[in-house]
MARTOR-60799 format. One record per residue (C-alpha): x, y negated, z; residue in three letters. Coordinates in pm, whole numbers, padded with zeros to 5 digits, always signed. Layout:
XYZALA
...
! end
This chain:
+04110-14311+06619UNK
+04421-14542+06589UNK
+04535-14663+06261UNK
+04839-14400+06238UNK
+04640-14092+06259UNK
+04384-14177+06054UNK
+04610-14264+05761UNK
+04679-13860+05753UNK
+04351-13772+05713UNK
+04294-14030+05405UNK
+04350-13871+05062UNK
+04300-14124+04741UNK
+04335-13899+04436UNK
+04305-14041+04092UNK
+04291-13944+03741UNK
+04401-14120+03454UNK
+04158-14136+03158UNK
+04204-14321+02800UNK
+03943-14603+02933UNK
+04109-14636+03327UNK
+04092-14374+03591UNK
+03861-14195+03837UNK
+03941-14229+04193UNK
+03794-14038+04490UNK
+03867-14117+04847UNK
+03842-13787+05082UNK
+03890-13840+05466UNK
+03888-13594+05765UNK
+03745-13249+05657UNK
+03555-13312+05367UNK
+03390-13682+05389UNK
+03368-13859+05002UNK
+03408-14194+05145UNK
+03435-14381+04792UNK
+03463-14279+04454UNK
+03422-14455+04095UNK
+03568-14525+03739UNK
+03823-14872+03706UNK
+03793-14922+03326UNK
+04100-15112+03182UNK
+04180-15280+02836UNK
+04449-15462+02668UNK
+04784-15296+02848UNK
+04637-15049+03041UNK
+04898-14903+03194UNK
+05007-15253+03365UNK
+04613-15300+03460UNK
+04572-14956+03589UNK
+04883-14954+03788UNK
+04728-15258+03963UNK
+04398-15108+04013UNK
+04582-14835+04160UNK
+04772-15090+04429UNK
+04512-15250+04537UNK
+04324-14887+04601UNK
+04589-14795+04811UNK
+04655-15101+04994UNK
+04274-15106+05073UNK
+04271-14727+05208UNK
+04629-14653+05259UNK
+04560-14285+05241UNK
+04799-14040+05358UNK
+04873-13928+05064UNK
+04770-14022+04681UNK
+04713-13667+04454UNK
+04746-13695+04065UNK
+04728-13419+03781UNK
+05088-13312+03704UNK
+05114-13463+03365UNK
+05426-13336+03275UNK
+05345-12987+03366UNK
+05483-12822+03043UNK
+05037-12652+03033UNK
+04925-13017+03047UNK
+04767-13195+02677UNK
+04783-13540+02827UNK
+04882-13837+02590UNK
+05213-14008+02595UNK
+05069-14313+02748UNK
+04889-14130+03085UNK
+05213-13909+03127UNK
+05411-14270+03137UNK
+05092-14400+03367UNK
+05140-14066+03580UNK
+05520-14128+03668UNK
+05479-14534+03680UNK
+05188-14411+03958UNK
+05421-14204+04167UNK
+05704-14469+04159UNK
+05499-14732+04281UNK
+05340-14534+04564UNK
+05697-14412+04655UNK
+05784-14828+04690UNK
+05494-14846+04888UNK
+05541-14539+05118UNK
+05292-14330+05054UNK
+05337-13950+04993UNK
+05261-13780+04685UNK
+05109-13481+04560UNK
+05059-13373+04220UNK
+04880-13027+04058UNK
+04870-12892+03754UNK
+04546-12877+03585UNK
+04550-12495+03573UNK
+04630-12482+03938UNK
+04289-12728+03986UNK
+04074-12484+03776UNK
+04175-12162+03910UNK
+04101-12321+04270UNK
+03747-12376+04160UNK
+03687-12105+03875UNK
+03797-11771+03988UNK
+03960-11696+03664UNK
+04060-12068+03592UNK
+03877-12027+03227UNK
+03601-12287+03274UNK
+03541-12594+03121UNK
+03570-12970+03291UNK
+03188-13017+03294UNK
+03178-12673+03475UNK
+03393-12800+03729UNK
+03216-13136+03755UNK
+02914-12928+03831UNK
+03077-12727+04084UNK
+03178-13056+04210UNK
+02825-13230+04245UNK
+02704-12929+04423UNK
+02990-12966+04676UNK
+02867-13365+04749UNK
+02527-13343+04629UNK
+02427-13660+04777UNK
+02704-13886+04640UNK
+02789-13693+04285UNK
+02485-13536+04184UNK
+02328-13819+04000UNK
+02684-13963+03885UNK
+02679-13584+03698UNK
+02705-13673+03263UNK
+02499-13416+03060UNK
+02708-13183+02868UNK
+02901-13329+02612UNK
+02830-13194+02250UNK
+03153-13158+02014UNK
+03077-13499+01849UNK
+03057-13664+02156UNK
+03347-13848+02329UNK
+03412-13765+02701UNK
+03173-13987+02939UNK
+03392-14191+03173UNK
+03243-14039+03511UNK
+03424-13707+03403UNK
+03756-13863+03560UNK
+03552-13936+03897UNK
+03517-13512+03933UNK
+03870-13484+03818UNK
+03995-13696+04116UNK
+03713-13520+04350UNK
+03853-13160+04224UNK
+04213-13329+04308UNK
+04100-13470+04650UNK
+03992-13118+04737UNK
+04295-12885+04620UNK
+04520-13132+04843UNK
+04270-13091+05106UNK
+04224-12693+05119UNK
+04576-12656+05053UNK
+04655-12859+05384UNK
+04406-12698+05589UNK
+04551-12390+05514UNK
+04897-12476+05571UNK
+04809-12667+05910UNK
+04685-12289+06060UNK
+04292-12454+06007UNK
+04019-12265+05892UNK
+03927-12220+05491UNK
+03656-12562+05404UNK
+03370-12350+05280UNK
! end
């Protein structure tokens, strides 16, 4: 497969946490090629942004996916709506496509009446990629606990994966079970 084509079948989705981001790498139907958490400290927006650059000039995917932050149902902080835009401006420089959804729009793809939690949908991920996610899966977090950093890796998988059915629908293919 020449360079070209496979570039289209190459999604790197990524969501921005407080500590860094999860990424996921999805290519052709439904392969997790890489996935993982790039901490960050000091200015992380500057850090994460390069992170980010060197992600995509590694896979150059077809297309980078991100959570709309400034969806007017998204609770994301100041700083990760400023990452989110700073994201899509530098992947614009460096010709890649874009494609962002809401968080609502991720959950009702997953949760038939989009009312779950994110460690529900992390679950539904690791049973999707078993292999590669299942051990990477955090126990449930208990109301005093802060958010375990792998819970941005299923965010980006759950991203990956809305970009991916939508596509496959649109391109006349069949549903990805």
């Amino acid at each position: 497969m020449n360079q070209i084509q496979q570039k289209h079948f190459c999604i790197l989705a990524i969501a921005p946490s407080t500590r860094g981001f999860g990424f996921a790498v999805l290519e052709g139907q439904e392969t997790l090629v890489d996935w993982g958490v790039k901490t960050v400290e000091g200015d992380k927006n500057a850090q994460s942004l390069a992170k980010v650059k060197k992600l995509i000039t590694h896979y150059r995917p077809g297309t980078l996916v991100l959570e709309d932050a400034s969806a007017k149902s998204s609770r994301r902080s100041p700083r990760i709506r400023t990452l989110a835009r700073q994201i899509v401006k530098m992947a614009a420089t460096l010709k890649v496509s874009t494609k962002l959804f809401s968080r609502d729009h991720v959950m009702k793809t997953f949760i038939t009446d989009g009312q779950g939690t994110k460690h529900l949908l992390a679950e539904i991920m690791a049973k999707r990629f078993p292999a590669q996610l299942g051990l990477q899966l955090p126990p449930k977090r208990k109301p005093w606990m802060s958010e375990d950093s792998r819970m941005s890796i299923f965010d980006a998988v759950a991203l990956a994966l809305v970009f991916r059915l939508k596509h496959v629908k649109r391109s006349g293919g069949g549903e990805i079970a």
